[in-house]
N, C-alpha and C positions, 0 to 999 in steps of 0.2 A: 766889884772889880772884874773886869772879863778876862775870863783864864785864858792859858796859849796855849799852842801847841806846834810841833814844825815838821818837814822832813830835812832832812839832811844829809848833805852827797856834794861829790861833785865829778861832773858837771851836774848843776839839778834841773836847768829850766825846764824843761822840755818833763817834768814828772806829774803824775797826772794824780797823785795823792790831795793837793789840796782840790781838788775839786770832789774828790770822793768823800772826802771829810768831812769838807764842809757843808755839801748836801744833805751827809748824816747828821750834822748840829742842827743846820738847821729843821731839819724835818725831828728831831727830839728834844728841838727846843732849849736846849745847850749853849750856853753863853760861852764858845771856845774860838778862840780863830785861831786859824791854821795858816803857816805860809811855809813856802822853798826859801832853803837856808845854803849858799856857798860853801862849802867846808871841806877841809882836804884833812891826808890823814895829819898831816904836821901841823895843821892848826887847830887839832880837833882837841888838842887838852885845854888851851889856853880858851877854846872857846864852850867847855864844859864848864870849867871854873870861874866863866862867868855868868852862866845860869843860875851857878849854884845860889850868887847873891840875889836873883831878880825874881820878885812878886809873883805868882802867877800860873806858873807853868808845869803841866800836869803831864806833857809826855812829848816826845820824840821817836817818830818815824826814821829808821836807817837806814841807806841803801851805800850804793859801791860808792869809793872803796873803802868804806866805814866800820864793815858790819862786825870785821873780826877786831880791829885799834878799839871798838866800842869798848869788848872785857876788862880792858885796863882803866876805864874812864866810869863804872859803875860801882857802886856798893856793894851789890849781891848779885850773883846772878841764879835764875830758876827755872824747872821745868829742863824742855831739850835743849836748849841752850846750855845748859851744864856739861853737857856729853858732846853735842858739837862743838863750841865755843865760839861758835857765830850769833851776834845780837840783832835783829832788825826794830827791837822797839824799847824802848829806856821810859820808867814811869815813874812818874816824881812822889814818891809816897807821901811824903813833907816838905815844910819849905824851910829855906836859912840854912845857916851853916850846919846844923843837926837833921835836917832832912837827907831822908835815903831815897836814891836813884836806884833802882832794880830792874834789870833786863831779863829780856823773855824773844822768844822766836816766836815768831806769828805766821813764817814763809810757811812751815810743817803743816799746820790748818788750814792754811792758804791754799797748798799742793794737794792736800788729802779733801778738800770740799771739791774742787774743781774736778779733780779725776772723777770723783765718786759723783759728780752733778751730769757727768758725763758719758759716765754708765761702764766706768772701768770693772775688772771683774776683781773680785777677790784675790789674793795668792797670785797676784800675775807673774807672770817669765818680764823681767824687769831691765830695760835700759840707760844708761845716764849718760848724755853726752856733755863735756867737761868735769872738769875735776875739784870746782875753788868752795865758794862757801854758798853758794845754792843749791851745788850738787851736794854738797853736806845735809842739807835741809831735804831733800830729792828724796836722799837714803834711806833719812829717818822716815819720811811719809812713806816711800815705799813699804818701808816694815810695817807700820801701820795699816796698812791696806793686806796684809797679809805675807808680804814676798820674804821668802828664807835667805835669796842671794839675790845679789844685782850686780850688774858686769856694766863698769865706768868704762867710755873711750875719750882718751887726750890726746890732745897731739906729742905729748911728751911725758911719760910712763912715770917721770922721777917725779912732776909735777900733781901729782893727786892729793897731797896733803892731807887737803881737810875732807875731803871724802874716804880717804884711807881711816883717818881719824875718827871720823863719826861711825863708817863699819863696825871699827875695834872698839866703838865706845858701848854700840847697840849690842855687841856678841851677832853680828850679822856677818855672812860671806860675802868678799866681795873680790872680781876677777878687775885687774887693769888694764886693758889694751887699748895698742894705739888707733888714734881714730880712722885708720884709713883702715881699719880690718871692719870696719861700724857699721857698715852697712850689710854686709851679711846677719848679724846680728838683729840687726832692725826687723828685717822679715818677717823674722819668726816670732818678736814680743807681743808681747801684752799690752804693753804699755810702755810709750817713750817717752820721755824729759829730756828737753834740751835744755841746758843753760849755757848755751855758746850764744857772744854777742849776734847782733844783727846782721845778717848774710854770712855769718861764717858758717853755715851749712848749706850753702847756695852748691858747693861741688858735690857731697852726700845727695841732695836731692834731685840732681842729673842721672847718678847710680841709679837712684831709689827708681824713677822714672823711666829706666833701661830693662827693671825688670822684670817689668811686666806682672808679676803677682799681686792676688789680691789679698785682703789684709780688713780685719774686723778689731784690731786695735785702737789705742787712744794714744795720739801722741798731745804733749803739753808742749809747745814752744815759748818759754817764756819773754821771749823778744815779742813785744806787740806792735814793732813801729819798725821798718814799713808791714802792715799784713795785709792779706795775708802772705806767711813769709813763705819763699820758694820751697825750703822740705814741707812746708803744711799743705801748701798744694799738690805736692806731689804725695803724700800721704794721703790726704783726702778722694783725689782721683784713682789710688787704690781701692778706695771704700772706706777708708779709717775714718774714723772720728776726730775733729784736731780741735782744741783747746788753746786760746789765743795766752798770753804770759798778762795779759789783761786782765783773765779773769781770777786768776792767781793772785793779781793783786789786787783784786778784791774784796776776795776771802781771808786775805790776811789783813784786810786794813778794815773788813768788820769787827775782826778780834781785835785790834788798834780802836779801838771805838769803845768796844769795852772795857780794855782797862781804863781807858782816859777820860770816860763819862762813869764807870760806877755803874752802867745801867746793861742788866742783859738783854730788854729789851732793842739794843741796837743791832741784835741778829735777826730781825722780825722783817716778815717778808717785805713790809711797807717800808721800811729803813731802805734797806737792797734793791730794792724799786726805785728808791729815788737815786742810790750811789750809782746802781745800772744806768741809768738816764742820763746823769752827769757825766760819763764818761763812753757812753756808746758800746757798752757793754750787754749780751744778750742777757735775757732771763734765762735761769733752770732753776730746776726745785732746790730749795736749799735746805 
């Protein structure tokens, strides 16, 4: 029987996970197929409980605006996803009505390979622009990378939720300002994470562009479509290093690979070589 597997979102077409995937089955030889699945948050129960009945299916990829309606639709949840309560991947442990669904975050490995493939430094002076459930995932990697605080800009202060959330969960500091104070800030990091959609830093990167300094930082923009995007240009032409949201998710859909195959081999540089390929993604060490 060929097992399955999906991502799920909507809008999804345009998501570039089956083709990361499926490169990875195929290149380890994995009897899985992967496809984009429509699904909004209001019909995401009715459409959990009907996997629960069907053959097969060893895991679920998550994206907007899913990741957080996910927690109510799983068994268990583990790992950092307990402390954010954002899920981006659901793993079918068993099947039938006695089979457990168990989420986990994979953006946090995903953020923390990419930065760190990139040559971010340790303990960075740490920026996040937005506030929703990426910048939740943001937080925790930044911890992990070292950072004691990190200073979120939104366009709206009362709006941080789940980044306010994940701070208080990690015992991490975290400052809120609004995003038009952001670009002073920028300057002087270490390291920046955008999770603001596509061109909604397009007026940030006109500032950034105005001022002239230069900059030996790493910014992540994790919009890959159109890139590259205008603050990554204007980051780069400072001298920074910019990291596409491409590559983030790639690192997090290696970890998708391995809970859904069973195999650690799917972190092995021949795996990432071929999911690189399939989706126009650069090599770095991994």
């Amino acid at each position: 029987m060929s097992l399955r597997a999906a991502v799920l979102g909507h809008p999804i077409s345009h998501s570039k996970s089956p083709a990361l995937h499926m490169a990875a089955y195929a290149k380890l030889g994995a009897d899985i197929g992967y496809t984009a699945i429509d699904v909004t948050e209001e019909s995401l129960p009715a459409f959990m409980e009907s996997v629960r009945a069907e053959p097969g299916w060893r895991g679920l990829s998550v994206t907007m605006p899913l990741k957080k309606a996910m927690v109510r639709e799983v068994d268990e949840v583990r790992g950092v996803a307990q402390v954010l309560g954002v899920i981006n991947t659901v793993v079918f442990e068993s099947e039938g009505e006695s089979g457990r669904r168990v989420g986990y975050n994979t953006d946090v490995a995903g953020i923390v390979n990419a930065l760190r493939n990139a040559g971010a430094v340790e303990a960075p002076a740490a920026v996040v622009l937005g506030g929703g459930g990426t910048a939740a995932a943001a937080v925790a990697a930044l911890q992990e990378l070292g950072a004691r605080s990190v200073a979120v800009y939104v366009r709206d202060t009362g709006r941080a939720a789940e980044a306010r959330a994940a701070a208080s969960g990690l015992a991490m500091e975290i400052t809120v300002r609004p995003i038009s104070e952001a670009v002073a800030a920028l300057a002087g990091a270490d390291v920046v994470i955008s999770t603001l959609p596509p061109r909604a830093a397009d007026g940030m990167a006109a500032e950034l562009e105005a001022l002239g300094t230069a900059t030996d930082g790493v910014l992540l923009d994790v919009a890959y479509d159109p890139w590259p995007s205008r603050i990554a240009a204007a980051w780069e032409s400072r001298g920074g290093t910019v990291v596409a949201g491409l590559e983030m998710l790639l690192y997090q859909a290696v970890e998708q690979v391995r809970y859904f195959t069973g195999r650690d081999d799917a972190a092995s540089a021949e795996v990432i070589d071929v999911m690189c390929d399939a989706v126009g993604a650069p090599r770095r060490v991994y």
